[in-house]
ROFIVEX-219484 format. One line per field, with one value per residue: x, y, z of N, C-alpha, C in turn; residue in three letters. Coordinates in nm, 3 decimals, padded with zeros to 5 digits. Layout:
N
n_c1: X;...
n_c2: Y;...
n_c3: Z;...
ca_c1: X;...
ca_c2: Y;...
ca_c3: Z;...
c_c1: X;...
c_c2: Y;...
c_c3: Z;...
residuo: ALA;...
% end
This chain:
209
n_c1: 03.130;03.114;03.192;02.985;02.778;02.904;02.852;02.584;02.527;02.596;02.484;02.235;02.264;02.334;02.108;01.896;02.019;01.979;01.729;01.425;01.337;01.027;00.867;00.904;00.665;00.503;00.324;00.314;00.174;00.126;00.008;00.121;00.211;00.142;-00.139;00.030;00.039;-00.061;-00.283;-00.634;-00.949;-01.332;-01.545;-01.695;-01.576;-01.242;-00.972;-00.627;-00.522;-00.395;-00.263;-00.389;-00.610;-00.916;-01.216;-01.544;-01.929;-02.060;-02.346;-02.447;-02.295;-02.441;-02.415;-02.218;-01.955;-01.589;-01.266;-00.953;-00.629;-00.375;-00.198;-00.042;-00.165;-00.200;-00.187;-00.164;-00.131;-00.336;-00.333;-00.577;-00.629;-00.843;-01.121;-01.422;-01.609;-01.853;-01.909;-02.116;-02.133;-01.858;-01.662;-01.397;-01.235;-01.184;-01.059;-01.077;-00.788;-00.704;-00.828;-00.838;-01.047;-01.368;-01.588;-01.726;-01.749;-01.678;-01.468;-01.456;-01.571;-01.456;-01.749;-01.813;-02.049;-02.253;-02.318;-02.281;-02.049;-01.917;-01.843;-01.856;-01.890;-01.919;-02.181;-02.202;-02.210;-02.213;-02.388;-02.768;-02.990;-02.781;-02.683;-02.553;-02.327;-02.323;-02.034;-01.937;-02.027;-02.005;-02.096;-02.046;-01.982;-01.990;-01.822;-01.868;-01.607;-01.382;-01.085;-01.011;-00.828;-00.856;-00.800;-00.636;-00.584;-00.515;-00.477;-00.422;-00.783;-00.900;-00.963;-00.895;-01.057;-00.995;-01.149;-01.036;-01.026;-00.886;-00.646;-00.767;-00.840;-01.040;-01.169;-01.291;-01.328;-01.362;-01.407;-01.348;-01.400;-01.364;-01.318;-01.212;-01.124;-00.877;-00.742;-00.552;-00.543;-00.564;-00.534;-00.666;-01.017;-01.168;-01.469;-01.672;-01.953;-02.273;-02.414;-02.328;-01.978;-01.970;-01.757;-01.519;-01.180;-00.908;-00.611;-00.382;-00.232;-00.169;00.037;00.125;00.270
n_c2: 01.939;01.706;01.614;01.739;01.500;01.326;01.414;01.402;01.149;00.987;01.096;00.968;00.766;00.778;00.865;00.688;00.517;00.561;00.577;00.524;00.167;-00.007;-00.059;-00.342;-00.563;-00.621;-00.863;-01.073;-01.337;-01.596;-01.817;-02.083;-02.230;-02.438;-02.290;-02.046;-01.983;-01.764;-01.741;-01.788;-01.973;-01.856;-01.943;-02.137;-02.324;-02.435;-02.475;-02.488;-02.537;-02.583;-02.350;-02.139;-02.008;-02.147;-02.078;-02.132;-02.036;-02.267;-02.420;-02.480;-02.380;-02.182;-01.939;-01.647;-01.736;-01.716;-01.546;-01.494;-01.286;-01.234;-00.954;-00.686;-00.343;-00.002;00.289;00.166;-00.013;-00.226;-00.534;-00.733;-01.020;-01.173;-01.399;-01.510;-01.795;-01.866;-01.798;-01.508;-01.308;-01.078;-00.963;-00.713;-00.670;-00.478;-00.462;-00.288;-00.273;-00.406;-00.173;00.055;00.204;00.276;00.133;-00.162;-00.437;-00.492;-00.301;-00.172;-00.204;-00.328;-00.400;-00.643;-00.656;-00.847;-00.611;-00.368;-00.207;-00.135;00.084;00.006;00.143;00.004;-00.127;-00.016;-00.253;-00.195;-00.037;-00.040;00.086;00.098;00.171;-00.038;00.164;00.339;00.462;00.499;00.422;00.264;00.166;-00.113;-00.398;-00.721;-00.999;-01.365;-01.540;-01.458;-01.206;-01.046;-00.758;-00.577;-00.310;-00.108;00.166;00.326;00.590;00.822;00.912;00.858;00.606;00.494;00.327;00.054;-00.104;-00.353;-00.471;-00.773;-00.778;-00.623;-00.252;-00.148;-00.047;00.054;00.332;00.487;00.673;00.725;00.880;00.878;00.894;00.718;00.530;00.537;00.409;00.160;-00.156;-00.493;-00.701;-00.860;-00.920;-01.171;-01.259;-01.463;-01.501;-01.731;-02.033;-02.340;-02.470;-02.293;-02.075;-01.853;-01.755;-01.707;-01.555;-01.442;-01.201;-00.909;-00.692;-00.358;-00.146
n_c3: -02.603;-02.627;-02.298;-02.242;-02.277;-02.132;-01.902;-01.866;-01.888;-01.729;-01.439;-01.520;-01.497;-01.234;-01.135;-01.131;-01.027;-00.746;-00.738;-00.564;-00.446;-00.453;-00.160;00.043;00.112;00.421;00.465;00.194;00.049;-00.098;-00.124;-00.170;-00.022;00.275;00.537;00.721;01.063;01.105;01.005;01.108;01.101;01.174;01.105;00.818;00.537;00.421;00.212;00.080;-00.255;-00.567;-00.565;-00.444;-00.199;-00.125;-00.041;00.176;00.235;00.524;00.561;00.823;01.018;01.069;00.952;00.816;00.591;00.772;00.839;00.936;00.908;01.074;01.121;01.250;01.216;01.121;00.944;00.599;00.323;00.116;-00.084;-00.231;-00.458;-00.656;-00.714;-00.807;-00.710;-00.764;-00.513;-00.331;-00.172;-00.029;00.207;00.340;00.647;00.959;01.278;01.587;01.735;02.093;02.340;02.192;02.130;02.258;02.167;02.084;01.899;01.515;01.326;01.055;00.728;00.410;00.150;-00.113;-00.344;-00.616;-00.759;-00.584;-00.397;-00.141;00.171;00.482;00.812;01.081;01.351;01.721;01.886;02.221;02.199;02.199;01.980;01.788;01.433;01.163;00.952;00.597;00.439;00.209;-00.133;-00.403;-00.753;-00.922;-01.149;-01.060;-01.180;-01.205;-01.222;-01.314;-01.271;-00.988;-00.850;-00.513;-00.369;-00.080;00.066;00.332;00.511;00.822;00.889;00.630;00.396;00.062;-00.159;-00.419;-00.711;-00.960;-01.219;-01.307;-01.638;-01.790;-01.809;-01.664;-01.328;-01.014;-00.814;-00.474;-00.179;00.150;00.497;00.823;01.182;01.393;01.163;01.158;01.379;01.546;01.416;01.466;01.230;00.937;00.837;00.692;00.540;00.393;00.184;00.049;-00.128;00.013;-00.069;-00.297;-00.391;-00.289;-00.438;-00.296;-00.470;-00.383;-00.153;-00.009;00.202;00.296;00.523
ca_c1: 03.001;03.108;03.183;02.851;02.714;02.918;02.779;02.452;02.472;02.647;02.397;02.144;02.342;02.335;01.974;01.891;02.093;01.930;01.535;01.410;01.266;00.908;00.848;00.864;00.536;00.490;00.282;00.273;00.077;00.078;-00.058;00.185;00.216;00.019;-00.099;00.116;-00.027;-00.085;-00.436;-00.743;-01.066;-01.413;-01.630;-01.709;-01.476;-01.123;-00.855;-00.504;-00.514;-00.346;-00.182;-00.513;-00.732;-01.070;-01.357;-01.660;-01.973;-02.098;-02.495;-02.484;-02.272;-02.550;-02.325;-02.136;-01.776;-01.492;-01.155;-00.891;-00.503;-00.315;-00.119;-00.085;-00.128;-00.271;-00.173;-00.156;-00.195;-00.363;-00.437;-00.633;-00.633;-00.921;-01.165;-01.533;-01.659;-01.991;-01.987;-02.202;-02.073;-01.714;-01.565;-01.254;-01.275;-01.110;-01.130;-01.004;-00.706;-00.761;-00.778;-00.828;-01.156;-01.450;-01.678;-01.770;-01.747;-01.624;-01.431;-01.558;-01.527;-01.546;-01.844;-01.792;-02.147;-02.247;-02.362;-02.228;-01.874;-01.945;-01.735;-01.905;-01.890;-01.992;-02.235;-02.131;-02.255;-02.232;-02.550;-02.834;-03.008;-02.673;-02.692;-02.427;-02.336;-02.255;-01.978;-01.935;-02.073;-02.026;-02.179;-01.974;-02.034;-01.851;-01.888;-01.814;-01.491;-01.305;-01.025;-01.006;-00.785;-00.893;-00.681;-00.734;-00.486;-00.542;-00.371;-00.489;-00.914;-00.952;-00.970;-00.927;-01.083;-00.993;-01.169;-00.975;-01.050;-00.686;-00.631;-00.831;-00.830;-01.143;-01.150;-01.389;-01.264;-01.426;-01.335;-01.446;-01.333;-01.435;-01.167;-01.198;-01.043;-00.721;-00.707;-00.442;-00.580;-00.473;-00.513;-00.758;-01.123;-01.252;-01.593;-01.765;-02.127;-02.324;-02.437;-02.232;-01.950;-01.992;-01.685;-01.451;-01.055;-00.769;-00.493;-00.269;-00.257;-00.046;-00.014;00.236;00.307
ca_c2: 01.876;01.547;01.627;01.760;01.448;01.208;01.459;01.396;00.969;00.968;01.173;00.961;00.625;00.787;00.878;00.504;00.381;00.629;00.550;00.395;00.045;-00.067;-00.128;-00.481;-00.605;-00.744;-00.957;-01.145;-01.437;-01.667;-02.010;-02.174;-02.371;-02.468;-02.166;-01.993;-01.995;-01.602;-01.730;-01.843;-01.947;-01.890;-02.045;-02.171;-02.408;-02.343;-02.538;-02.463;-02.590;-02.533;-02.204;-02.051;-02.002;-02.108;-02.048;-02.088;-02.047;-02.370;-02.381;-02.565;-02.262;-02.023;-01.763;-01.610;-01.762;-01.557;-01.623;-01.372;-01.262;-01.144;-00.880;-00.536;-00.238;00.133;00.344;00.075;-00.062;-00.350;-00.564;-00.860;-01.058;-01.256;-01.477;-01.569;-01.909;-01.897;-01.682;-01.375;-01.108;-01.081;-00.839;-00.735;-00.551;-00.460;-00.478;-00.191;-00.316;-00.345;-00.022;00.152;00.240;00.217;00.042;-00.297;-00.507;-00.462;-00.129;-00.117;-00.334;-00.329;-00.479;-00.615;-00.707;-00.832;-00.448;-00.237;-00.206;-00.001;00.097;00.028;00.172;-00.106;-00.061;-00.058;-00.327;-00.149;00.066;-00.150;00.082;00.185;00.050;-00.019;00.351;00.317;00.542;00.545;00.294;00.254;00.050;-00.232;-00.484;-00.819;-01.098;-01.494;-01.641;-01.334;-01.186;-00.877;-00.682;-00.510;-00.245;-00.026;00.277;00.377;00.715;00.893;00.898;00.853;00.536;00.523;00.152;00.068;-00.221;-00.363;-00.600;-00.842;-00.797;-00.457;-00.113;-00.143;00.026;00.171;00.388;00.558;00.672;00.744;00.955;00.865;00.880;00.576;00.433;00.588;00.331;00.027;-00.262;-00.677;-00.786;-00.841;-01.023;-01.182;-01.265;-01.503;-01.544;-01.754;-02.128;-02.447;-02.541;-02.158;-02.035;-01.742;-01.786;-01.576;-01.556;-01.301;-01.113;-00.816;-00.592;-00.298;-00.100
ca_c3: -02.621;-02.564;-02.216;-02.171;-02.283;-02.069;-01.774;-01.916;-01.896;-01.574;-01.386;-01.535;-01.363;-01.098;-01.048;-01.173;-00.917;-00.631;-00.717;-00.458;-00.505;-00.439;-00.048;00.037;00.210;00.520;00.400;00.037;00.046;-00.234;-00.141;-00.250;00.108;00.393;00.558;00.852;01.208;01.124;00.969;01.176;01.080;01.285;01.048;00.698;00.488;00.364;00.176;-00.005;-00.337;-00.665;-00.510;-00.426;-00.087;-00.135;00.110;00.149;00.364;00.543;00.580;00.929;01.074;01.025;00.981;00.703;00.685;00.845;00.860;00.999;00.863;01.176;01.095;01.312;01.095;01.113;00.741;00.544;00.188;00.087;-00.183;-00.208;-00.577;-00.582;-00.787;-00.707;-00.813;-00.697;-00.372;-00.307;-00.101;-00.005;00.325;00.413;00.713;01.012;01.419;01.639;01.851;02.224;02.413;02.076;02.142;02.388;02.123;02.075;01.766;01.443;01.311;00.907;00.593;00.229;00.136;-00.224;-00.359;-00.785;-00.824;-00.515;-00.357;00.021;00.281;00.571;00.962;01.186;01.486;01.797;01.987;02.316;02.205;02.131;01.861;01.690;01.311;01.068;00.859;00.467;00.433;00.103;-00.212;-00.602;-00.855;-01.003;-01.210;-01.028;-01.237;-01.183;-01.298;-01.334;-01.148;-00.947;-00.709;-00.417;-00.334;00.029;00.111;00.467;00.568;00.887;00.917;00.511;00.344;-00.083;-00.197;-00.596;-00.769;-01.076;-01.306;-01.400;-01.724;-01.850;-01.762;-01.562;-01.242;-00.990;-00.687;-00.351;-00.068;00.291;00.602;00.975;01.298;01.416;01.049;01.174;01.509;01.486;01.381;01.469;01.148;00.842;00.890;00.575;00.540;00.212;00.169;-00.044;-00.075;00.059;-00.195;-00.374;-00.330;-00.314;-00.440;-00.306;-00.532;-00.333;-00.037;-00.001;00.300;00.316;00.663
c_c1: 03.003;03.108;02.998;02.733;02.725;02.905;02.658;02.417;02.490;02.558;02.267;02.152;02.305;02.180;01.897;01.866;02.058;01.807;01.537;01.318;01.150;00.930;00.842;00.747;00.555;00.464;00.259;00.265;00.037;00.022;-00.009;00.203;00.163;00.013;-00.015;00.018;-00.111;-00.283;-00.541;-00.867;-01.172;-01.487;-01.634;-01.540;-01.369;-01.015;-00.756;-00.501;-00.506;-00.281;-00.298;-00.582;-00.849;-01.132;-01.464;-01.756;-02.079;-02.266;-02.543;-02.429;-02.335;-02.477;-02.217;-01.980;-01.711;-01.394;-01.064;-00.709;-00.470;-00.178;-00.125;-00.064;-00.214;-00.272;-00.126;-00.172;-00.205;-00.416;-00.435;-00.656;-00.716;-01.040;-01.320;-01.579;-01.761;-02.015;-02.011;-02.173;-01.948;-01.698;-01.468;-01.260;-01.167;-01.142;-01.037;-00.900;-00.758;-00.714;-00.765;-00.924;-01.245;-01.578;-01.659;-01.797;-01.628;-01.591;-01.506;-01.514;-01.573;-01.642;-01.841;-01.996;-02.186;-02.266;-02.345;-02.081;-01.926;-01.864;-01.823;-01.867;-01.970;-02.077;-02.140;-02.195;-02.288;-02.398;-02.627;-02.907;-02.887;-02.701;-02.520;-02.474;-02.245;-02.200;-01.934;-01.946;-02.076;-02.073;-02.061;-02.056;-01.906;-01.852;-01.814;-01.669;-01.379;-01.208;-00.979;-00.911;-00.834;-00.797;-00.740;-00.581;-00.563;-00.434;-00.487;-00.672;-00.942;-00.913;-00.967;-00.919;-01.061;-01.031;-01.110;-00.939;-00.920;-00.728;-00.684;-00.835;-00.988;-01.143;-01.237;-01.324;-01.391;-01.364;-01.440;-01.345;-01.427;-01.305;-01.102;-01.098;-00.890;-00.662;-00.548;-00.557;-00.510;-00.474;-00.635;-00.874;-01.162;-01.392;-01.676;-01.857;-02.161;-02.318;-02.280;-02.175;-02.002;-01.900;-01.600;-01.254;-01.018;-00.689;-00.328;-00.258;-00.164;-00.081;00.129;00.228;00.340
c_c2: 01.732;01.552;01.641;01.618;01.321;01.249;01.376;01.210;00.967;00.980;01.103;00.792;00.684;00.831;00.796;00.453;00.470;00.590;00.473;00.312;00.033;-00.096;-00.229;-00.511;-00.658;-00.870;-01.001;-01.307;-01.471;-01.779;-02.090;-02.276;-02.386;-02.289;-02.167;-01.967;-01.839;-01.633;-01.835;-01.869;-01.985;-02.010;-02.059;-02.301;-02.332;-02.416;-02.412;-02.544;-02.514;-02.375;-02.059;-02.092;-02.053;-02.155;-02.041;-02.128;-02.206;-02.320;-02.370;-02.482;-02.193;-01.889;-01.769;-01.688;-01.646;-01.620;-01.437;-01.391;-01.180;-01.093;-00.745;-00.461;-00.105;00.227;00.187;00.091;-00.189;-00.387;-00.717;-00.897;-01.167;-01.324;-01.542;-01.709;-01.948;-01.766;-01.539;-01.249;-01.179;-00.962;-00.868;-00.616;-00.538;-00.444;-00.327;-00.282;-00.281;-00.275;00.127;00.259;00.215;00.094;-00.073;-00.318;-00.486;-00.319;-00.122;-00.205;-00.247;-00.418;-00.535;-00.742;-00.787;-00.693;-00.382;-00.281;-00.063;-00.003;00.140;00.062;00.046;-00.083;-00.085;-00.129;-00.305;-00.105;-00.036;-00.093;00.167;00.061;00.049;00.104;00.332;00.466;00.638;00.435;00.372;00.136;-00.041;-00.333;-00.615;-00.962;-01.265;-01.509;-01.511;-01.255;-01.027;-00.845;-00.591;-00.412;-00.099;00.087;00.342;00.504;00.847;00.840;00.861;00.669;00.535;00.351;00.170;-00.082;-00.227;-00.458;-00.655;-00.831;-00.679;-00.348;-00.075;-00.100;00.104;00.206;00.485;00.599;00.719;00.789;00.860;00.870;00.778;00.510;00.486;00.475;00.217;-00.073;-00.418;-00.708;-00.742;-00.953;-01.042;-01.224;-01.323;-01.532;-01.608;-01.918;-02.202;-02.458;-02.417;-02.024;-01.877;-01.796;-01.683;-01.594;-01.476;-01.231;-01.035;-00.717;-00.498;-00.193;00.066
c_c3: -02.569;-02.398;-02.133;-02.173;-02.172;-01.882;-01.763;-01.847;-01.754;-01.469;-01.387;-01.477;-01.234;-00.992;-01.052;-01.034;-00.746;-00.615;-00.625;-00.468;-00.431;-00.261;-00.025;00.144;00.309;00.556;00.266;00.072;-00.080;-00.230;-00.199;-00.182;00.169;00.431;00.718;00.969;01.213;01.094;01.058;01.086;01.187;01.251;00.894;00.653;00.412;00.297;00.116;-00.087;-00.457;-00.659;-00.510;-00.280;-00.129;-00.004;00.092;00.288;00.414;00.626;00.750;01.054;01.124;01.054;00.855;00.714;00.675;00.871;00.892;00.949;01.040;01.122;01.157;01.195;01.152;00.979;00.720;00.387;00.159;00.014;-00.167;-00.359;-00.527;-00.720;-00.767;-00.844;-00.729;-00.559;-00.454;-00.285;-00.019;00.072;00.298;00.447;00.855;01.194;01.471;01.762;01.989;02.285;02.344;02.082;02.250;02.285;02.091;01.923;01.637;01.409;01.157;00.813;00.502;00.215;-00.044;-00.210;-00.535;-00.820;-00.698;-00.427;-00.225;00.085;00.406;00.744;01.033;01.295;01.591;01.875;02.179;02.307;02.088;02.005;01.743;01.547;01.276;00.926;00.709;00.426;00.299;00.023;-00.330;-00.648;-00.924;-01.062;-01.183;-01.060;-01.177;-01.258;-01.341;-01.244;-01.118;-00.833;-00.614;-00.344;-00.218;00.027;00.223;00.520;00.648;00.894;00.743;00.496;00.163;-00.075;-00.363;-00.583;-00.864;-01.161;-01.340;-01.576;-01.835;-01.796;-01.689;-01.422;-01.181;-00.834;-00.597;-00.242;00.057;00.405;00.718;01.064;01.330;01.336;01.060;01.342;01.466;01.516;01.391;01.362;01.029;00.886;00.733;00.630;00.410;00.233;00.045;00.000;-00.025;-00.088;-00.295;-00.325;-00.402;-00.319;-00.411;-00.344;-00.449;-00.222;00.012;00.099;00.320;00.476;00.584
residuo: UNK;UNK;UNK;UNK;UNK;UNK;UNK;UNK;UNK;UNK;UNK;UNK;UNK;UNK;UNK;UNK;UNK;UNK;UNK;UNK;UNK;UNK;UNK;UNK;UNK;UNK;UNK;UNK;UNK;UNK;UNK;UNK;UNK;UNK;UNK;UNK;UNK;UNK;UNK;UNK;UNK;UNK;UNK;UNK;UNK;UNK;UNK;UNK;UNK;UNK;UNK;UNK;UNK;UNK;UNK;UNK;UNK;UNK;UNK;UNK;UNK;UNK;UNK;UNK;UNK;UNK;UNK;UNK;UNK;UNK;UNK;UNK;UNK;UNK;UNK;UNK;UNK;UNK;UNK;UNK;UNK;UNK;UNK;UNK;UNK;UNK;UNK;UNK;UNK;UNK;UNK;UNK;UNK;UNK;UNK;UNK;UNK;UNK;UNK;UNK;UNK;UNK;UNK;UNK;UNK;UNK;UNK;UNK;UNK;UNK;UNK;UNK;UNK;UNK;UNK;UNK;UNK;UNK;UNK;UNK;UNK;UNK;UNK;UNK;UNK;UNK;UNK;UNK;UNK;UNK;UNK;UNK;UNK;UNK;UNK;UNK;UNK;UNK;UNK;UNK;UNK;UNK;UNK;UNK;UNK;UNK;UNK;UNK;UNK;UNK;UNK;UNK;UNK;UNK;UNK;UNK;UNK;UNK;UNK;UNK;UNK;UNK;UNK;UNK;UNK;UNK;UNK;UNK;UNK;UNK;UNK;UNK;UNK;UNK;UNK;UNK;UNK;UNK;UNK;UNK;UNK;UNK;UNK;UNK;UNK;UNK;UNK;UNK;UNK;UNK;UNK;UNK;UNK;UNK;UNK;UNK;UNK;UNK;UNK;UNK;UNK;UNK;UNK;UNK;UNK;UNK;UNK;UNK;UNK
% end
């Protein structure tokens, strides 16, 4: 018996010490330092302070701000921890690498809204009456001052988006197919709306390969 037991522990060392650990990201992004050359912005305002991103959109722009993560990717997972203090509507969306495609513009975003969360298809700018195609949308409830993760899993033409409140078991999920969302991608495009000085914090930014 004893034997069988010191099978028993051994076996259980040894499948311990086999699990295999957590993927390390490509990207983790904490703001803890200036940022790295990897990030651009087109437009709106942006500091590093207190180990947070904030952004926001500038009136005089006339245009949403947008700032860009370069990172190549195609399956992916990504999460974004994030914080609104004042802004509106929040993307994070994606371009088709060049030569990926024949169309023009953007490839698709999350759209996070106070009451809907979409996964939108982009037009294609080539064709003048192509629109933008809502692929798939849930109802949320995304309040001020509160902090949420954004979490994307990209495998093949599908997409699965999870919203998820820090700190409660809150949680709303969707998903969406198209071909295209299977291309390679340069990087991540953000996107914050709302007045001057009404901003959006990023706490986090995690991208796995």
């Amino acid at each position: 018996m004893k034997s069988l037991f010191a099978f028993a522990f051994v076996a259980t060392l040894l499948c311990g010490s086999l699990t295999a650990a957590e993927p390390k990201p490509v990207v983790d992004e904490t703001f803890d330092a200036p940022l790295s050359k990897k990030w651009t912005k087109q437009t709106g305002a942006w500091k590093v302070e207190e180990g947070v991103l904030k952004v926001s959109q500038l009136k005089a722009d006339n245009h949403i701000a947008a700032f860009r993560l370069r990172q190549p990717i195609q399956d992916a997972r990504i999460q974004v921890d994030f914080t609104l203090h004042g802004a509106k509507v929040v993307h994070l969306g994606f371009d088709p690498a060049k030569g990926e495609l024949k169309k023009k513009g953007h490839l698709y975003s999350v759209v996070l809204t106070p009451k809907k969360m979409v996964v939108q298809l982009h037009r294609d700018k080539n064709i003048e009456e192509s629109k933008n195609e809502n692929l798939a949308t849930a109802e949320i409830d995304l309040q001020q001052g509160k902090t949420y993760s954004l979490v994307l899993a990209m495998r093949g033409d599908q997409v699965d988006v999870e919203l998820k409140q820090q700190g409660t078991s809150q949680s709303v999920k969707t998903s969406a197919r198209h071909p295209s969302i299977h291309v390679k991608k340069p990087g991540l495009v953000f996107r914050v709306g709302g007045a001057d000085d009404r901003e959006l914090h990023l706490d986090r930014v995690r991208v796995w390969n």
